[in-house]
Kinemage of the C-alpha trace (Angstrom):
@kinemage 1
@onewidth
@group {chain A} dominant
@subgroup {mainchain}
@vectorlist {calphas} color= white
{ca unk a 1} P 165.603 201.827 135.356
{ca unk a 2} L 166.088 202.090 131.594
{ca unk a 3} L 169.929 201.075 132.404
{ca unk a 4} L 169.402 198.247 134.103
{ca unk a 5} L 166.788 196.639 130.827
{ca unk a 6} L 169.703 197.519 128.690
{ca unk a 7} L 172.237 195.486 131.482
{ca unk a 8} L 169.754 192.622 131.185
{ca unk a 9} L 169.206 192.633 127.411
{ca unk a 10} L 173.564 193.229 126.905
{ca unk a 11} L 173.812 189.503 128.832
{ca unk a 12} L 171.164 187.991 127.482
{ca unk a 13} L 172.374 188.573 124.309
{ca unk a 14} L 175.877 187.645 125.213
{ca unk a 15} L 174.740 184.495 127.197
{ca unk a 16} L 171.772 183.002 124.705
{ca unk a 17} L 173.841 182.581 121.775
{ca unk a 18} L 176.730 179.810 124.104
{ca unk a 19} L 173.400 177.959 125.024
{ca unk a 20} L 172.341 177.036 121.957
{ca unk a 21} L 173.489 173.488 120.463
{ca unk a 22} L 173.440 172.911 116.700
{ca unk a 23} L 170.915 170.157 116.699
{ca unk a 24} L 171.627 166.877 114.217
{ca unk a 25} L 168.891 164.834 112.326
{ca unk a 26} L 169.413 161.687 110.786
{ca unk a 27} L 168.074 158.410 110.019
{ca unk a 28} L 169.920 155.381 110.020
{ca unk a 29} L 169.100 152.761 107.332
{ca unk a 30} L 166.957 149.949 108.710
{ca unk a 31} L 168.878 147.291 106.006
{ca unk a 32} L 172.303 147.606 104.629
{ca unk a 33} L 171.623 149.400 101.102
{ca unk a 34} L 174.873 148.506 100.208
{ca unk a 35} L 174.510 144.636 100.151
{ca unk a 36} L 170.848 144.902 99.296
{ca unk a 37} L 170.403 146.580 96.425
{ca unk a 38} L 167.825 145.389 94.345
{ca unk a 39} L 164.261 144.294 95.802
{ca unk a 40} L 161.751 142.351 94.532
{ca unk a 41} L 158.218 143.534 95.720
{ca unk a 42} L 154.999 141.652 96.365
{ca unk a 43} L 151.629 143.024 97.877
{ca unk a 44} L 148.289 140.923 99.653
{ca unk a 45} L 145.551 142.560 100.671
{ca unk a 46} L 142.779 141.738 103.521
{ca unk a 47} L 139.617 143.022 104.464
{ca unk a 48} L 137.912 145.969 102.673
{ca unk a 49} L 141.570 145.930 100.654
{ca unk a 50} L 140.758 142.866 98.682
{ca unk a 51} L 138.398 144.937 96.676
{ca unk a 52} L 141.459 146.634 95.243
{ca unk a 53} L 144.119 144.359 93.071
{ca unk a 54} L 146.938 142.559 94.226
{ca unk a 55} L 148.826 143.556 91.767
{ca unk a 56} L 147.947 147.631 91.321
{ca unk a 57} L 149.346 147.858 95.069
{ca unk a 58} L 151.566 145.759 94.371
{ca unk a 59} L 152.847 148.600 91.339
{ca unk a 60} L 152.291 151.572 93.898
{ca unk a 61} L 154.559 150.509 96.468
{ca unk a 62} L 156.705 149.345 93.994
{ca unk a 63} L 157.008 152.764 92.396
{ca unk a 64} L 156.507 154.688 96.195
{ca unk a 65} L 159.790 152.267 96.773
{ca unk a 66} L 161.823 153.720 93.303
{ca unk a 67} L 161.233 157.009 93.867
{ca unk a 68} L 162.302 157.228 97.403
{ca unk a 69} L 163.828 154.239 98.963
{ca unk a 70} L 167.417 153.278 99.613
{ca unk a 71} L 166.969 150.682 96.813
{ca unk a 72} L 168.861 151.000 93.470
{ca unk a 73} L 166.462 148.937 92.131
{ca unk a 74} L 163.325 147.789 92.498
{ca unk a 75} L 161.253 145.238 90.815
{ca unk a 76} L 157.753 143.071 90.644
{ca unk a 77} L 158.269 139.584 90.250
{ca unk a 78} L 161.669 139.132 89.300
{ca unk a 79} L 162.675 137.661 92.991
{ca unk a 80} L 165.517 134.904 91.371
{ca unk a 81} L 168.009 138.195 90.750
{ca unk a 82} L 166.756 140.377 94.043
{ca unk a 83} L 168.853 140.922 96.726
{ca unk a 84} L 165.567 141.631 98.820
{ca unk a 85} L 162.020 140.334 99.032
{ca unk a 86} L 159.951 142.002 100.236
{ca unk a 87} L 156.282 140.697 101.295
{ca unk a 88} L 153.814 143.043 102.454
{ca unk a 89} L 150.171 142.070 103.681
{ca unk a 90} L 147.453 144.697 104.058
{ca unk a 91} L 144.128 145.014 106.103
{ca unk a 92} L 141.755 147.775 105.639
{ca unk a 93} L 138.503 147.359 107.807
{ca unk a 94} L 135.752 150.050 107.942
{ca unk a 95} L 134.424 151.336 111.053
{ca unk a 96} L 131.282 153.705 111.785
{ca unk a 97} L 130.891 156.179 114.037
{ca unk a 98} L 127.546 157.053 114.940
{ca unk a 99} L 127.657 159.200 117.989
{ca unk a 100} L 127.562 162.705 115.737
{ca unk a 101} L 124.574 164.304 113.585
{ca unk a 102} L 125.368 161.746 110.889
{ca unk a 103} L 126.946 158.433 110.802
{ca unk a 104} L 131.073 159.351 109.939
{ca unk a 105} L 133.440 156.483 108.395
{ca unk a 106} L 137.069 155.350 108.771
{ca unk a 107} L 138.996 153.087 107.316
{ca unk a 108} L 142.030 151.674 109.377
{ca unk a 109} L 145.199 150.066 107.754
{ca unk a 110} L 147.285 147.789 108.459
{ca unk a 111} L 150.129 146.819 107.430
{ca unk a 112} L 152.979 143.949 107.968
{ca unk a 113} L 155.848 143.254 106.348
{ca unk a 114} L 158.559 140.815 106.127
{ca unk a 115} L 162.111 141.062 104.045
{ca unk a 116} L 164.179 138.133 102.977
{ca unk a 117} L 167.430 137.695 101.784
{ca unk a 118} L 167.202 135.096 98.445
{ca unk a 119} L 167.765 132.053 100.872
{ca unk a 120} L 164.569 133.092 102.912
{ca unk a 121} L 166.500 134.444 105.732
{ca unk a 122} L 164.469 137.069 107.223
{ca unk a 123} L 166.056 140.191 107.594
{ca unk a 124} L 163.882 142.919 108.475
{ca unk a 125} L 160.129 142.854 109.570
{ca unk a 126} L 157.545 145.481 110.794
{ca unk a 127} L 154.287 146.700 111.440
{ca unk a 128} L 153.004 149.851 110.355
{ca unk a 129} L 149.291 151.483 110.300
{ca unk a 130} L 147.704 154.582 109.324
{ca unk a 131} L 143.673 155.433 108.498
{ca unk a 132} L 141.862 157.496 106.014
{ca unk a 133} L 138.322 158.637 104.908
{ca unk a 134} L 138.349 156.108 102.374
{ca unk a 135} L 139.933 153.028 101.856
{ca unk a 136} L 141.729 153.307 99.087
{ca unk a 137} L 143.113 156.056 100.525
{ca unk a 138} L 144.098 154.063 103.417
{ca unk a 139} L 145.081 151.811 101.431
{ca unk a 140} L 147.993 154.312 100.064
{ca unk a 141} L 148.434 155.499 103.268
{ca unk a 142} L 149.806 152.468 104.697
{ca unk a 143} L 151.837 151.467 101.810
{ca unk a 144} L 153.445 154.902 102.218
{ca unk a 145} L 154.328 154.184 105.525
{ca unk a 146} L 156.388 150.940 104.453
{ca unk a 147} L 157.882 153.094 102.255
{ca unk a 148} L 159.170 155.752 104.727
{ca unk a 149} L 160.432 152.535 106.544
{ca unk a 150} L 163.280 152.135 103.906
{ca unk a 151} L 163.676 155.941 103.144
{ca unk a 152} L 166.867 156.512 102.244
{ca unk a 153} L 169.667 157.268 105.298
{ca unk a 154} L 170.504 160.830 105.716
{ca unk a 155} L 171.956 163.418 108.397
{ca unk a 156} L 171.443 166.784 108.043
């Protein structure tokens, strides 16, 4: 009995290691980094977001966008020598949930987003969401997730 485990074990361990296939991430860029290089960002908020400035999220993404985009550069309101702009518009709305012991709040985002070449041409759009426990929270949240759209391409 004990020879017949060791059988088993001896081709499992011959046969397990030919089944496996190295497995390849990557992420293709969703705009060509190469011919856009420099973006010019601009943020409007909705909803519960319009409590917030304009111009603050406008500096977070911005800075979210420097740090870890595909962009070599990235700028607020200098669109005449951007490659890229980039118009985002944010919603935050607040919705209760009474059905527990007390009443429980979230705060949805959303977010949609539109980049154009200098001669308006649009040439990448999306829609992203994401919700927190407060919403300026969400409100970083979503921007985040715009963001991540643009991450940098990689393959590992």
């Amino acid at each position: 009995m004990k020879r017949s485990w060791c059988v088993v074990l001896l081709v499992l361990a011959v046969l397990l290691p030919q089944g496996c296939v190295p497995l390849t991430f990557s992420r293709e860029a969703p705009i060509d980094f190469d011919v856009y290089r420099h973006v010019s960002v601009q943020v409007t908020l909705h909803g519960l977001a319009s409590y917030y400035d304009d111009q603050s999220a406008t500096v977070y993404l911005a800075a979210e966008l420097q740090q870890d985009s595909g962009f070599d550069t990235v700028s607020i309101g200098d669109a005449a020598s951007a490659d890229v702009l980039l118009n985002v518009s944010v919603t935050v709305t607040e919705l209760l949930d009474t059905s527990g012991d007390s009443p429980d709040y979230e705060y949805p985002a959303d977010a949609s987003f539109r980049a154009l070449d200098p001669s308006g041409t649009e040439i990448d759009s999306g829609y992203v969401s994401d919700s927190s426990e407060s919403p300026g929270e969400a409100l970083e949240d979503v921007l985040d997730e715009v963001t991540l759209h643009y991450l940098r391409p990689y393959r590992l």
